[in-house]
Biopython code that builds the backbone (N, CA, C, O; Angstrom):
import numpy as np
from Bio.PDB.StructureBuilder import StructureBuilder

atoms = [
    (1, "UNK", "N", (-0.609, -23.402, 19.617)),
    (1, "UNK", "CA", (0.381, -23.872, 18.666)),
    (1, "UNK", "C", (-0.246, -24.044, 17.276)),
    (1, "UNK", "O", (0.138, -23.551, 16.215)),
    (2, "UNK", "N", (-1.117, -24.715, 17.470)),
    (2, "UNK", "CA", (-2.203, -24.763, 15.775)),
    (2, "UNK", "C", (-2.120, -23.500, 15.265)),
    (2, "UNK", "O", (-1.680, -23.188, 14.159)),
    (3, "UNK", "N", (-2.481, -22.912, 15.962)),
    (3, "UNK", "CA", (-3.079, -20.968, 15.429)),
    (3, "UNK", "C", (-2.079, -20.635, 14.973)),
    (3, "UNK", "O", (-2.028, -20.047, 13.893)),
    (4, "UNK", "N", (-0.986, -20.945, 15.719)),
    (4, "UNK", "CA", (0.437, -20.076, 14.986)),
    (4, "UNK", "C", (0.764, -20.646, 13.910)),
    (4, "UNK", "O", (1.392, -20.115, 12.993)),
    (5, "UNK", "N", (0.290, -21.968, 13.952)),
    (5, "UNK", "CA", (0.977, -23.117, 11.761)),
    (5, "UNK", "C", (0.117, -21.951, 11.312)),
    (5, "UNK", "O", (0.448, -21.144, 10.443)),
    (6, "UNK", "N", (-1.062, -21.945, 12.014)),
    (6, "UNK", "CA", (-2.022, -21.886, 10.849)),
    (6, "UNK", "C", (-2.075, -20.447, 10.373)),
    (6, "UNK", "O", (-2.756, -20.074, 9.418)),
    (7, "UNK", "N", (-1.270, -19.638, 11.146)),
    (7, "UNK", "CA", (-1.364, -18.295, 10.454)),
    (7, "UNK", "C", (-0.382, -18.223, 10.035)),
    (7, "UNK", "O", (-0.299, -17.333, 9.188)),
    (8, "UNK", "N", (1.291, -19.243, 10.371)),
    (8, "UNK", "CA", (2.132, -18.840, 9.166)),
    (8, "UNK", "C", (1.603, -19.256, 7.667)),
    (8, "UNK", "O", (1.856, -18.611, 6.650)),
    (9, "UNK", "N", (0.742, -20.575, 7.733)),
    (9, "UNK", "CA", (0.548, -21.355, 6.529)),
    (9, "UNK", "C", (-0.393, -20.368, 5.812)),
    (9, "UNK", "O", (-0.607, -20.575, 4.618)),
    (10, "UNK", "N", (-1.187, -18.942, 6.632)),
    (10, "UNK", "CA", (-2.338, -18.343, 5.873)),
    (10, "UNK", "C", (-0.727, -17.113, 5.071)),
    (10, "UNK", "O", (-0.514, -16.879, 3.882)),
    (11, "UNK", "N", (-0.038, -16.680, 6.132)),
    (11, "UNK", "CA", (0.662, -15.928, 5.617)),
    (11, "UNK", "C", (1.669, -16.568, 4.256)),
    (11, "UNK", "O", (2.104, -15.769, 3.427)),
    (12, "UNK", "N", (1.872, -17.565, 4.177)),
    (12, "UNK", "CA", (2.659, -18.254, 2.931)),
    (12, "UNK", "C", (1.746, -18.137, 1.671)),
    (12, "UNK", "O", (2.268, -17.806, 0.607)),
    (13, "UNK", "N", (0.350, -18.404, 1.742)),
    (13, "UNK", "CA", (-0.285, -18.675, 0.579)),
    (13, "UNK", "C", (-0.583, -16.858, 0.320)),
    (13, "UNK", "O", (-1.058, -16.525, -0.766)),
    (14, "UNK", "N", (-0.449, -16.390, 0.775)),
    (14, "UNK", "CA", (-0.886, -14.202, 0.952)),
    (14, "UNK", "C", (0.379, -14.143, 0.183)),
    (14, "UNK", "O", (0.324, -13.785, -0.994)),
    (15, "UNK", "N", (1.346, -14.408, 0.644)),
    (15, "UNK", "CA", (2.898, -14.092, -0.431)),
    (15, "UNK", "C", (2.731, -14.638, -1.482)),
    (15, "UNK", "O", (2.606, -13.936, -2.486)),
    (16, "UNK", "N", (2.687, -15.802, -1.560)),
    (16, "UNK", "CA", (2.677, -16.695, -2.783)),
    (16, "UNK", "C", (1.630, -15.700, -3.831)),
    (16, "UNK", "O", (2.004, -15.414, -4.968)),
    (17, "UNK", "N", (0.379, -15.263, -3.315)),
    (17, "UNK", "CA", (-0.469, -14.806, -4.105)),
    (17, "UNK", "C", (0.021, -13.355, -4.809)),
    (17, "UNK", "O", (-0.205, -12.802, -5.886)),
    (18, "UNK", "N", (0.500, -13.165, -4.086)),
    (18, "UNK", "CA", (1.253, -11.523, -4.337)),
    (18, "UNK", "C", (1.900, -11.241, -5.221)),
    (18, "UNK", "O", (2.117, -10.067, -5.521)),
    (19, "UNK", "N", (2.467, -12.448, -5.989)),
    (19, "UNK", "CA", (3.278, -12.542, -7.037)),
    (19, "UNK", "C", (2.494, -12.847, -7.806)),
    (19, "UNK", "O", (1.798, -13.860, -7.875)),
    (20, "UNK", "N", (2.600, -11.506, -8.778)),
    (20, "UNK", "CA", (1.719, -11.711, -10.113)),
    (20, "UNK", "C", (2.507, -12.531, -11.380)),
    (20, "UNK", "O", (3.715, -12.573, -11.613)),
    (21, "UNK", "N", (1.421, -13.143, -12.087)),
    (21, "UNK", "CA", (2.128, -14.110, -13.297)),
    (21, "UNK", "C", (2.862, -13.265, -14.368)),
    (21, "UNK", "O", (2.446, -12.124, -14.572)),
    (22, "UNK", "N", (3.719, -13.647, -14.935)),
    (22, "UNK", "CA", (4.125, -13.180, -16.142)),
    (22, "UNK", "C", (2.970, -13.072, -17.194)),
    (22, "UNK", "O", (2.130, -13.906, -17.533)),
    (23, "UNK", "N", (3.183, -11.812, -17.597)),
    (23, "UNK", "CA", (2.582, -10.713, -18.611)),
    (23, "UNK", "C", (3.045, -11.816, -20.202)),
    (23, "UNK", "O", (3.993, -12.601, -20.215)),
    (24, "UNK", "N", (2.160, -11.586, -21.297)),
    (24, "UNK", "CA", (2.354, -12.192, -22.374)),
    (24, "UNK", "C", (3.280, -11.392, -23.391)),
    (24, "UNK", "O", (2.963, -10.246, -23.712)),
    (25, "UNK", "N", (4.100, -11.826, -23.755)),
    (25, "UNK", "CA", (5.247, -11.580, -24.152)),
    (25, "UNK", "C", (5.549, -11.990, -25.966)),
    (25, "UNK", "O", (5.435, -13.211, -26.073)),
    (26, "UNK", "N", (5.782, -11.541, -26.923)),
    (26, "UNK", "CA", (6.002, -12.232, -27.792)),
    (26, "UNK", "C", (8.121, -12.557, -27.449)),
    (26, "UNK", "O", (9.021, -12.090, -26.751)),
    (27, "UNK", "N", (7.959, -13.395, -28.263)),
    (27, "UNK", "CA", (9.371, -14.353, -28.105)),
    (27, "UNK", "C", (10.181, -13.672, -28.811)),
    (27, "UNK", "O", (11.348, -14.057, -28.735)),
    (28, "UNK", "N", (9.922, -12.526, -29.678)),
    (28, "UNK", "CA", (11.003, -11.859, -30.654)),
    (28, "UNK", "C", (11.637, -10.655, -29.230)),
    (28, "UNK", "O", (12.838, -10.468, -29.038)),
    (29, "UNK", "N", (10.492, -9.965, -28.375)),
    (29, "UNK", "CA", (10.884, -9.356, -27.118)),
    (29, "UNK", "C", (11.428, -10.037, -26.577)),
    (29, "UNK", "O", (12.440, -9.570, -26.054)),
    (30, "UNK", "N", (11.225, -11.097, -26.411)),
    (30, "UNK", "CA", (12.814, -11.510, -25.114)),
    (30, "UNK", "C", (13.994, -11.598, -25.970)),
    (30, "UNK", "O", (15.097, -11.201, -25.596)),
    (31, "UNK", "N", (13.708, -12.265, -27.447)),
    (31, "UNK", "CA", (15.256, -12.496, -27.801)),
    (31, "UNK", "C", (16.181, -10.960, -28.419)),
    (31, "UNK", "O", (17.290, -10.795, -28.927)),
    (32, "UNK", "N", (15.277, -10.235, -28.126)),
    (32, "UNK", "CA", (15.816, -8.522, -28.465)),
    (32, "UNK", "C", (16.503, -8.251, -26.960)),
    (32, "UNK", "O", (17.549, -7.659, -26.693)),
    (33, "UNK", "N", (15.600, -8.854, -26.135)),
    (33, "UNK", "CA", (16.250, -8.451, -24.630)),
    (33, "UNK", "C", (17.315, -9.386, -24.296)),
    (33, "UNK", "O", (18.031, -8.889, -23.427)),
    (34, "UNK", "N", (17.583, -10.202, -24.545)),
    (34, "UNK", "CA", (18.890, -11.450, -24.484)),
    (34, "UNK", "C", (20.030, -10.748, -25.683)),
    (34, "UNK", "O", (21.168, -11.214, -25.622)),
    (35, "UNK", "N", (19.811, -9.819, -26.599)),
    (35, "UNK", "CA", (20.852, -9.674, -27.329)),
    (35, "UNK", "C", (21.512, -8.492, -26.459)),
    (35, "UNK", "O", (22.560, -8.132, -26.995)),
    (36, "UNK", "N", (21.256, -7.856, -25.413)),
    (36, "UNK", "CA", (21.944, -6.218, -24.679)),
    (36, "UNK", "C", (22.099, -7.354, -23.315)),
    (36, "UNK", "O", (22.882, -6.945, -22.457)),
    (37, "UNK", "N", (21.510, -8.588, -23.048)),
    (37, "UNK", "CA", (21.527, -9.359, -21.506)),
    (37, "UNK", "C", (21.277, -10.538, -21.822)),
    (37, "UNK", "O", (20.158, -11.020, -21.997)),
    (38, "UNK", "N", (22.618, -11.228, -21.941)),
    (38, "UNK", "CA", (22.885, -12.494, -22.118)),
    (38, "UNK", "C", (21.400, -13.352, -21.155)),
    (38, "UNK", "O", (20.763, -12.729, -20.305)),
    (39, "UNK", "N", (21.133, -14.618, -21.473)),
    (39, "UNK", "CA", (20.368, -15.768, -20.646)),
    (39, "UNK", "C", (21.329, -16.230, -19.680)),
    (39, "UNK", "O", (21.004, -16.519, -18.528)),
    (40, "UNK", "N", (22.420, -16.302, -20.088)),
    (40, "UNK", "CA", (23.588, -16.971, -19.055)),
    (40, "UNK", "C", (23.749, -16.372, -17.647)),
    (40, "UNK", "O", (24.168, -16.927, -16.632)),
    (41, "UNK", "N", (23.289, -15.023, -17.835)),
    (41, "UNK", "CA", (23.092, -14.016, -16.565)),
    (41, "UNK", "C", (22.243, -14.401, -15.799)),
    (41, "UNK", "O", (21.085, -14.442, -16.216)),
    (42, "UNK", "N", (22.510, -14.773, -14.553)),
    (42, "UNK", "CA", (21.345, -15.072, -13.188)),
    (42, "UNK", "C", (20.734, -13.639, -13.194)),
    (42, "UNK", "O", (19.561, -13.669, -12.821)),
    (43, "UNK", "N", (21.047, -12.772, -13.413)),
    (43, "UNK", "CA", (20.743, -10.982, -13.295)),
    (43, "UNK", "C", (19.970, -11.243, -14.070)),
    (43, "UNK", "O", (18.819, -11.471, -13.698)),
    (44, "UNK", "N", (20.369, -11.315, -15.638)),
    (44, "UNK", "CA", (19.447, -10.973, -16.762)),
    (44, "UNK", "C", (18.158, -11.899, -16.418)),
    (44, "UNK", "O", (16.997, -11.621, -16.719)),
    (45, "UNK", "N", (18.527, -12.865, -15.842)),
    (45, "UNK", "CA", (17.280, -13.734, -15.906)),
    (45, "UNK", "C", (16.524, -13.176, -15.040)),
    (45, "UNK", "O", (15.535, -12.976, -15.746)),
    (46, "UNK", "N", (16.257, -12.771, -14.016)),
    (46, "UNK", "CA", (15.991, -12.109, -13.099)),
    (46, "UNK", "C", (15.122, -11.282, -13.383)),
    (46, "UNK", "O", (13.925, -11.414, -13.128)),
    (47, "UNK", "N", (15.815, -10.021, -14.131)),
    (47, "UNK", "CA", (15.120, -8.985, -14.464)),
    (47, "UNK", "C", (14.710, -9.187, -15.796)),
    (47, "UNK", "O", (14.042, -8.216, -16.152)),
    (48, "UNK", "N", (14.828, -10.055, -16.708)),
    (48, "UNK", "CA", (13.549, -10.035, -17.754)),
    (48, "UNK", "C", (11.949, -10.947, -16.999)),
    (48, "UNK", "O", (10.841, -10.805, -17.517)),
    (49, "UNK", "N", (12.148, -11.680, -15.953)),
    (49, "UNK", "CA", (11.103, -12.083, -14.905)),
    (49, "UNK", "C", (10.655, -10.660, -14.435)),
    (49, "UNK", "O", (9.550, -10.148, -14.616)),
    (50, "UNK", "N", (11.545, -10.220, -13.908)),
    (50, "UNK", "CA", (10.401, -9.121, -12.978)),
    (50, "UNK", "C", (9.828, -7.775, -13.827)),
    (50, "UNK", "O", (9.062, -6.943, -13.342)),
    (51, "UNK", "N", (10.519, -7.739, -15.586)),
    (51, "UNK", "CA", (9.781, -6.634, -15.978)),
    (51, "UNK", "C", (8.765, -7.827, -16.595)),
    (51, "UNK", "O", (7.996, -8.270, -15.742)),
    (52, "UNK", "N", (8.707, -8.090, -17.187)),
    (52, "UNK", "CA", (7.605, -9.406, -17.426)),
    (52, "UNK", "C", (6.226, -9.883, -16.348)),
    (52, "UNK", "O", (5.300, -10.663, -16.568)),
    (53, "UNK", "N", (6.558, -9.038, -15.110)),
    (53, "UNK", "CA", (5.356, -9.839, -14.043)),
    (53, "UNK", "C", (5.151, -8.199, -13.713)),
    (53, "UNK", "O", (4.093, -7.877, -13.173)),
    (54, "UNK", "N", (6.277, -7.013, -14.070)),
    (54, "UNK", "CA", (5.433, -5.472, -13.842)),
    (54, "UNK", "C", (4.920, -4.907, -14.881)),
    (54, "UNK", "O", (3.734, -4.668, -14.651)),
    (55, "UNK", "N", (5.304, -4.501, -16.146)),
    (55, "UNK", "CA", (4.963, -4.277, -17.641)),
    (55, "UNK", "C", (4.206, -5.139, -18.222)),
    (55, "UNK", "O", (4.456, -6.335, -18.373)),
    (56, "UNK", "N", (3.048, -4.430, -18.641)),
    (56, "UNK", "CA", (2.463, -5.334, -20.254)),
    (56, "UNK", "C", (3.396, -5.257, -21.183)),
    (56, "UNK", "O", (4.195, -4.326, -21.086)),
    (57, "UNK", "N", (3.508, -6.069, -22.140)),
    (57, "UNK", "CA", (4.610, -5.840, -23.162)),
    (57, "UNK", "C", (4.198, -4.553, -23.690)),
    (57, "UNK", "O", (5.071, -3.815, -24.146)),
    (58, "UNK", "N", (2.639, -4.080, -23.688)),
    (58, "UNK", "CA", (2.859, -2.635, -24.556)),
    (58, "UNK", "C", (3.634, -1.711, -23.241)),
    (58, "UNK", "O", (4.691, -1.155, -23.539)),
    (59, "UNK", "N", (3.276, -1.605, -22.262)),
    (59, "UNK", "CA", (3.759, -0.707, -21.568)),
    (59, "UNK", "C", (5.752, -0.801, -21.594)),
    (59, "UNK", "O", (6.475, 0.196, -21.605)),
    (60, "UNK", "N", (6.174, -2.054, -21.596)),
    (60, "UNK", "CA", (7.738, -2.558, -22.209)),
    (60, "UNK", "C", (8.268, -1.459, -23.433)),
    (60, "UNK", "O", (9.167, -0.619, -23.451)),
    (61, "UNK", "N", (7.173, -1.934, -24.513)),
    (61, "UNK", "CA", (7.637, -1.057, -25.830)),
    (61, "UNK", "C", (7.419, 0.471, -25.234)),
    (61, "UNK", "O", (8.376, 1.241, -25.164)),
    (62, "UNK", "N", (6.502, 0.735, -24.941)),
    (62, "UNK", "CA", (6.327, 2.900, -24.818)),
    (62, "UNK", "C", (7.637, 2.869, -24.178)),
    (62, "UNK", "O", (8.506, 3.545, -24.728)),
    (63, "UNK", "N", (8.046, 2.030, -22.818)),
    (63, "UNK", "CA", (8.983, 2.747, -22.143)),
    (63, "UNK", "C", (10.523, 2.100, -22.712)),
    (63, "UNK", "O", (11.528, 2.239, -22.014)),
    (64, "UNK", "N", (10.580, 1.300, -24.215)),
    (64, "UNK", "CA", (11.975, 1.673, -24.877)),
    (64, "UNK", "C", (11.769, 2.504, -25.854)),
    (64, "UNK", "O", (12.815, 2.854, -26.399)),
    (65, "UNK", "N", (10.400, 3.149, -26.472)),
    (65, "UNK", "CA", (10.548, 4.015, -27.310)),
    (65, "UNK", "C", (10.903, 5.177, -26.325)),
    (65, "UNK", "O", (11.953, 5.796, -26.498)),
    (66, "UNK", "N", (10.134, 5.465, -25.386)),
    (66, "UNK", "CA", (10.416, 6.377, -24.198)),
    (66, "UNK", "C", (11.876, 6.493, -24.340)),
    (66, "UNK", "O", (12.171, 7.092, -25.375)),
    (67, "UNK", "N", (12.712, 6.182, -23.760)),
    (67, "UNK", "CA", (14.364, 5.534, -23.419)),
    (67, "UNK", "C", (14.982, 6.279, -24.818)),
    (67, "UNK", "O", (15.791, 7.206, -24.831)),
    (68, "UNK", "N", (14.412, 5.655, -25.904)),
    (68, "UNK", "CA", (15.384, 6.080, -27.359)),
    (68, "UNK", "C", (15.242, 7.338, -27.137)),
    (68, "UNK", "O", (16.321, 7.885, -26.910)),
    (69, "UNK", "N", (14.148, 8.170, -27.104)),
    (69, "UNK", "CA", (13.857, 9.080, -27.521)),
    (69, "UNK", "C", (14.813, 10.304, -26.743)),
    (69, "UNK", "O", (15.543, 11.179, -27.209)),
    (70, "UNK", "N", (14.399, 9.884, -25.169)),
    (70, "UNK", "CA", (14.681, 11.169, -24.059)),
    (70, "UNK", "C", (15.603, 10.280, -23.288)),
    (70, "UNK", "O", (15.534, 10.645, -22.114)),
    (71, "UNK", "N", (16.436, 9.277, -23.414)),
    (71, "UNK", "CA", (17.429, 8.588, -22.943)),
    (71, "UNK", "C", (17.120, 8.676, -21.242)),
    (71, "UNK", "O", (18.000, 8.853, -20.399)),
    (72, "UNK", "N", (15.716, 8.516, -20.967)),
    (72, "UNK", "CA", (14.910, 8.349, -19.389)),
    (72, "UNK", "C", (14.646, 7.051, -19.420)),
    (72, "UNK", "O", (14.441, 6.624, -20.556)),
    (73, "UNK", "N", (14.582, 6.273, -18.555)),
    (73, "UNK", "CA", (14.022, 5.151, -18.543)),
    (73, "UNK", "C", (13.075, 4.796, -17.526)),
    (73, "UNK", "O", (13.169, 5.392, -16.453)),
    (74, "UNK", "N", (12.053, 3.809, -17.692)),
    (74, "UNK", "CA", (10.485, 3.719, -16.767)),
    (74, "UNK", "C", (11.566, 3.280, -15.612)),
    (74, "UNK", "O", (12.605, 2.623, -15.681)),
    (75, "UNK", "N", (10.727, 4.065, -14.263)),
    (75, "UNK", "CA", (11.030, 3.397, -13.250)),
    (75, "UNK", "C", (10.912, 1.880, -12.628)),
    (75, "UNK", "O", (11.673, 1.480, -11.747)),
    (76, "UNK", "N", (9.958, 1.163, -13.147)),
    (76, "UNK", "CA", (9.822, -0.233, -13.282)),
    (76, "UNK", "C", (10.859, -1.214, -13.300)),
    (76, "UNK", "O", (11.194, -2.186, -12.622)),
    (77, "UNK", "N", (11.486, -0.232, -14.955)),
    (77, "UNK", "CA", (12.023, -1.229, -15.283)),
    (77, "UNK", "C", (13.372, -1.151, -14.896)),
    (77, "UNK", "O", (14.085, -2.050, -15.341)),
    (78, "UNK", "N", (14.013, -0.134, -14.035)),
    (78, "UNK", "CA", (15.231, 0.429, -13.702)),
    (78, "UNK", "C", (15.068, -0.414, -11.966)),
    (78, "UNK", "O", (16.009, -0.928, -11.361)),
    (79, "UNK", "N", (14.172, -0.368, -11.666)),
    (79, "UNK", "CA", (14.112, -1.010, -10.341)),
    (79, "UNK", "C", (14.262, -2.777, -10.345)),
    (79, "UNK", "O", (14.660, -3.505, -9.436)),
    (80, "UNK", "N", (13.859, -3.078, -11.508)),
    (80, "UNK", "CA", (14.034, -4.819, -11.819)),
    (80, "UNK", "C", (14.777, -4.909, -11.658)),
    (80, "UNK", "O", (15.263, -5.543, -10.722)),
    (81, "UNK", "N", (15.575, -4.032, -12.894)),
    (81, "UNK", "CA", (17.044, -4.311, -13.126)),
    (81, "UNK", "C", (17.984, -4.070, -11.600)),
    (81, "UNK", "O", (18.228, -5.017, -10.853)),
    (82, "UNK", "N", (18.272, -3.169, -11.419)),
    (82, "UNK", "CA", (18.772, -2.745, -9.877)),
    (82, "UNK", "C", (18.951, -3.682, -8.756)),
    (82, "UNK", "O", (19.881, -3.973, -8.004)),
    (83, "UNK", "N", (17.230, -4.197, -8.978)),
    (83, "UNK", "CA", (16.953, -5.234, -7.596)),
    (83, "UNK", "C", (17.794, -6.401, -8.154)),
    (83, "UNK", "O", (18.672, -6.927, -7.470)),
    (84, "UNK", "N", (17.523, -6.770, -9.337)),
    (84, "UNK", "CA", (18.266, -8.146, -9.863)),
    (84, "UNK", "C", (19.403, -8.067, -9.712)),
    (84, "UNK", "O", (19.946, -8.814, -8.897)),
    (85, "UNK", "N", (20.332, -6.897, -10.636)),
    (85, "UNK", "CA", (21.795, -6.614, -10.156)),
    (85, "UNK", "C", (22.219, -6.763, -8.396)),
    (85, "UNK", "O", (23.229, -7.256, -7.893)),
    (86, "UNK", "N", (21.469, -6.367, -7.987)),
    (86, "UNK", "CA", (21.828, -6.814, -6.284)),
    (86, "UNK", "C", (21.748, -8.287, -5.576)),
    (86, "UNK", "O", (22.463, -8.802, -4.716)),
    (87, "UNK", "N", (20.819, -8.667, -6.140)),
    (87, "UNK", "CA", (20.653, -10.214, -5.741)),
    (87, "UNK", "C", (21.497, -10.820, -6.091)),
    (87, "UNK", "O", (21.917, -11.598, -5.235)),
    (88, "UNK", "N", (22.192, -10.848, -7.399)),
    (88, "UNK", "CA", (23.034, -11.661, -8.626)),
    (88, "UNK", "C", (24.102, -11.216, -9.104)),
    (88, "UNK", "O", (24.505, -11.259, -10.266)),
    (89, "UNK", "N", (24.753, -10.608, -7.829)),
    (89, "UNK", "CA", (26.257, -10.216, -7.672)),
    (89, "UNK", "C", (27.192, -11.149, -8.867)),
    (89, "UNK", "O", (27.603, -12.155, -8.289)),
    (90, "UNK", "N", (27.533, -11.137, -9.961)),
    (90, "UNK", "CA", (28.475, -11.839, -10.403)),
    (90, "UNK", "C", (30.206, -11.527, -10.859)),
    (90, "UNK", "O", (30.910, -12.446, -11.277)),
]
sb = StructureBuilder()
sb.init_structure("model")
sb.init_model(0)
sb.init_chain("A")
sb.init_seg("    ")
for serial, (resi, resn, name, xyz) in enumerate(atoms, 1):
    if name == "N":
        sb.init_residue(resn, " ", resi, " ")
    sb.init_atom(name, np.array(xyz, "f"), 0.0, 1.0, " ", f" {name:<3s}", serial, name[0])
structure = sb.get_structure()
């Protein structure tokens, strides 16, 4: 019975770790990203977290100059969004 806490409790802190911190961000990037995705959005909130913990902010900027240019967008950041839109049905 111990063995089994003790390997869910090893498996909790392995997840927990897995989640990488948010990437450094200047504050003019999020409030550019709150003007196309409201804060009020459980979604938006969502997915400015998860491109924030997959993108460096430079890798953020290449892939909206990317986007303007060839109207493609990084897979990253299409999967945040996606996953968030699914979670945060509104």
């Amino acid at each position: 019975m111990r063995w089994a806490l003790a390997a869910l409790l090893g498996l909790g802190v392995l997840a927990a770790c897995s989640e990488h911190a948010p990437n450094v961000y200047p504050q003019s990037a999020h409030e550019r990203f709150n003007m196309s995705c409201p804060p009020e959005s459980a979604a938006c909130v969502c997915t400015w977290d998860k491109i924030t913990r997959t993108l460096t902010y430079e890798e953020y900027e290449a892939a909206l100059a990317r986007f303007r240019e060839t109207g493609l967008m990084d897979p990253r950041v299409t999967r945040a969004k996606t996953q968030c839109l699914e979670r945060h049905r509104e």
